[in-house]
C-alpha positions as CSV (number, residue, x, y, z in Angstrom):
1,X,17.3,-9.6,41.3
2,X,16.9,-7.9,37.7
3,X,16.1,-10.5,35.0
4,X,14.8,-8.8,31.5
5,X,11.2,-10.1,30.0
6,X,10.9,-13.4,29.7
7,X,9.7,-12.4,25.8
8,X,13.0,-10.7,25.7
9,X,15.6,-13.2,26.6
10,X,13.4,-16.1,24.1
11,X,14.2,-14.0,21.2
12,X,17.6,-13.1,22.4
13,X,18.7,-16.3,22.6
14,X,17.5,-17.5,19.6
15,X,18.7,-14.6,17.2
16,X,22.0,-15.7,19.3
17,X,21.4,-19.2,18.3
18,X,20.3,-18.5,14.6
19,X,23.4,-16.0,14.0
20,X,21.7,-12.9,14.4
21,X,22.7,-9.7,15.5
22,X,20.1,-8.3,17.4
23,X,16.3,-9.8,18.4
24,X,14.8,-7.4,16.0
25,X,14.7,-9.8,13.0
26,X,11.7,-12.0,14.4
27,X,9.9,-8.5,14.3
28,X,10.5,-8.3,10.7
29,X,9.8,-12.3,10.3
30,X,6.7,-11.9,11.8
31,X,5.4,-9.1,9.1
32,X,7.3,-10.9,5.9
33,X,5.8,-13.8,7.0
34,X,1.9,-12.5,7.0
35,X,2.0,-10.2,4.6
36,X,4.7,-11.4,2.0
37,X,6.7,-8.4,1.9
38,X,9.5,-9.6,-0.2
39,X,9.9,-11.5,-2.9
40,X,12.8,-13.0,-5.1
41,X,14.9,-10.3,-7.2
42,X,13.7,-7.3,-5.0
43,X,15.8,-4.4,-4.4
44,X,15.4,-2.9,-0.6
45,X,16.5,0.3,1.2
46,X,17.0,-1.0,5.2
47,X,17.5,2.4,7.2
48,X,18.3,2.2,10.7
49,X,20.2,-0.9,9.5
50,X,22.9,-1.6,12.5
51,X,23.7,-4.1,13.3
52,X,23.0,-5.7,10.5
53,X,19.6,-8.6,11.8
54,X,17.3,-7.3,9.2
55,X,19.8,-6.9,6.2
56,X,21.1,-10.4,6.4
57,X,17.1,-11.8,6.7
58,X,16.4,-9.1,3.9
59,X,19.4,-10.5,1.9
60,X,18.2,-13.9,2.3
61,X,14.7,-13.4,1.1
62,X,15.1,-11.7,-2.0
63,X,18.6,-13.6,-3.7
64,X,21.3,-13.7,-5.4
65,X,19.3,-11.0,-8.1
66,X,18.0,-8.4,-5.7
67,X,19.7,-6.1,-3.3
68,X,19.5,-4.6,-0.2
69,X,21.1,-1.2,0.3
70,X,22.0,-0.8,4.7
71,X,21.8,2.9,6.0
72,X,23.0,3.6,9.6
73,X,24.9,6.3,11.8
74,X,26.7,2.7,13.3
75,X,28.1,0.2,11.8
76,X,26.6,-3.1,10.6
77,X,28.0,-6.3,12.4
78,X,27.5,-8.8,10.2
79,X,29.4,-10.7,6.9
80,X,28.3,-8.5,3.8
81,X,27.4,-10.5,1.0
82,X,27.5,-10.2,-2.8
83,X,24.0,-8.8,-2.6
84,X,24.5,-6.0,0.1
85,X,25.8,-2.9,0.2
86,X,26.1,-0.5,3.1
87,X,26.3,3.6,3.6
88,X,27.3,4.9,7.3
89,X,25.5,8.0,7.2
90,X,22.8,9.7,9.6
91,X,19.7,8.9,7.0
92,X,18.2,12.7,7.9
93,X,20.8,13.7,5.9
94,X,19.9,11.6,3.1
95,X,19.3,13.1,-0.4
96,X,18.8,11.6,-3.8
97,X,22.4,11.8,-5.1
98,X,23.1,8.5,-2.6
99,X,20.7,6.7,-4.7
100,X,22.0,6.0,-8.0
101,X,21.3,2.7,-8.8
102,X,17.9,2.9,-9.8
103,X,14.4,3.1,-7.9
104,X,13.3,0.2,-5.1
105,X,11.0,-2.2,-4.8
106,X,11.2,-1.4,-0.8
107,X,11.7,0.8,1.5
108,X,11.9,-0.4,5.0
109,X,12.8,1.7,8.5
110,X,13.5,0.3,11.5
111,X,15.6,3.1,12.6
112,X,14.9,4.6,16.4
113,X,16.2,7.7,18.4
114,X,18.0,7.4,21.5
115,X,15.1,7.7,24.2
116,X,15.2,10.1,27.1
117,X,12.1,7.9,28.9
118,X,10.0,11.2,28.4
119,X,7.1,9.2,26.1
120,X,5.9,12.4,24.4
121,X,9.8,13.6,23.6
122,X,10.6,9.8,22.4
123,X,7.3,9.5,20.2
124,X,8.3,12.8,18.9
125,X,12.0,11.8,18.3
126,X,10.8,8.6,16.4
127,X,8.2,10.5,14.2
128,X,11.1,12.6,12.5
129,X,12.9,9.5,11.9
130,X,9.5,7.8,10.5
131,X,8.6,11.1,8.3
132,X,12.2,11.2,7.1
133,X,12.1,7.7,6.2
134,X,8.4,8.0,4.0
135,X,10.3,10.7,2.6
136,X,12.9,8.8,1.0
137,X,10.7,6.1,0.0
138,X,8.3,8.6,-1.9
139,X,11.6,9.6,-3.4
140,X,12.9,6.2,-4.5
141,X,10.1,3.5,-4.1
142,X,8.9,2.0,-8.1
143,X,5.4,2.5,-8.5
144,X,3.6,-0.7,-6.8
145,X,6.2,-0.4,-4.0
146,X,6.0,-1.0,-0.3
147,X,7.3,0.7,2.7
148,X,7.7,-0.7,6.3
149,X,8.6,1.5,9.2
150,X,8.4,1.4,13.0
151,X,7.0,4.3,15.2
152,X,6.5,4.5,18.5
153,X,2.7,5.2,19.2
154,X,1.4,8.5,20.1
155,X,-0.4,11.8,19.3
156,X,1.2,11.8,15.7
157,X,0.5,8.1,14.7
158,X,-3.4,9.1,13.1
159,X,-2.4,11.7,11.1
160,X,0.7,9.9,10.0
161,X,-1.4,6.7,9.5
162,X,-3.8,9.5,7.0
163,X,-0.8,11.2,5.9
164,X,0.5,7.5,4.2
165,X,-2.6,7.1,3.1
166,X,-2.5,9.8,0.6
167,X,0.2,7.6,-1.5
168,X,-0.3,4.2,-0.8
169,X,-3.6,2.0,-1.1
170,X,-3.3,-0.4,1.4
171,X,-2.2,1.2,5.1
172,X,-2.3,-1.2,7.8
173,X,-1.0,-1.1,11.5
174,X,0.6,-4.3,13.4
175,X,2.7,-5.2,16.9
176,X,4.5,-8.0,15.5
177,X,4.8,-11.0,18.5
178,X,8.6,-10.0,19.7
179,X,7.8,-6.7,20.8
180,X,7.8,-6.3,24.4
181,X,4.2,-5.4,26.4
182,X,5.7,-2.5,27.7
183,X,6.9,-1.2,24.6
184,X,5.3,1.5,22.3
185,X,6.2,0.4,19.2
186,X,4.0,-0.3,16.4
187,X,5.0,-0.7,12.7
188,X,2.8,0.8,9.7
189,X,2.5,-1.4,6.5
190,X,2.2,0.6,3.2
191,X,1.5,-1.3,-0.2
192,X,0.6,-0.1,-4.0
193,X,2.8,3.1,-4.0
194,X,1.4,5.4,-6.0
195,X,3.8,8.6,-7.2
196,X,2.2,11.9,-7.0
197,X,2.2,13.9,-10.5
């Protein structure tokens, strides 16, 4: 008989519990709460937002004077609040004109392509995803900003890991606790944006 990871159906249950979406939040728990990534009155870019798990923890954590902007080809499932807005739109096809209130004190990505269970074609699938996504946030970060983003590891993760580097101080790598053993994902910590000139 099939049953899914017993690491799987613990977090399940418990974003179920908690009144979360989707299992993904304690992934993004596990990195705010070790490196601090948000603070009160931030405002955050969340792409790869549906449905919704890391806006609503995002929402939470930076109050009733910051703001968290959802991206997604799907729609969120969750209760928007004051401090939320949300864009359906395939965030490759992002450009600055959907950004007009100002630059962000985040950027963070936890946006995924559909898998074909071919580990080279998937890594490559998620490194457009994690290039467009450093994009934007060179685009629209505030100087000192951060950017979070998940990518599944492979042949491109060093150069991408050198690439960050080149705009960012501080580049770290982490496999927050709810991931899966068999999965490949990893998610790359950027702080102290720098713009280039």
């Amino acid at each position: 008989m099939y049953r899914k990871d017993n690491k799987t159906e613990h977090y399940t249950v418990k974003a179920n519990r908690e009144g979360y979406p989707a299992r993904s939040v304690y992934k993004l728990k596990d990195i705010d709460e070790k490196y601090r990534f948000f603070k009160k009155g931030d405002r955050v870019l969340d792409l790869g937002a549906a449905p919704g798990s890391w806006m609503q923890y995002i929402a939470t954590k930076v109050g009733e004077k910051g703001f968290v902007q959802g991206v997604d080809i799907k729609d969120v499932e969750i209760e928007m609040k004051p401090n939320m807005r949300f864009l359906k739109k395939d965030m490759r096809e992002l450009t600055s004109t959907h950004f007009t209130r100002g630059k962000y004190d985040a950027v963070v990505s936890d946006a995924a392509p559909f898998t074909s269970g071919v580990p080279s074609l998937d890594a490559g699938r998620s490194f457009e995803l994690t290039s467009k996504a450093f994009e934007i946030a060179c685009s629209i970060l505030k100087p000192k900003g951060s950017f979070l983003t998940k990518l599944f590891d492979g042949e491109y993760t060093g150069d991408f890991h050198r690439e960050i580097q080149k705009s960012f101080s501080s580049v770290k790598r982490y496999r927050p606790r709810a991931i899966t053993k068999q999965s490949r994902e990893i998610y790359i910590i950027a702080r102290n944006f720098t713009p280039k000139t």
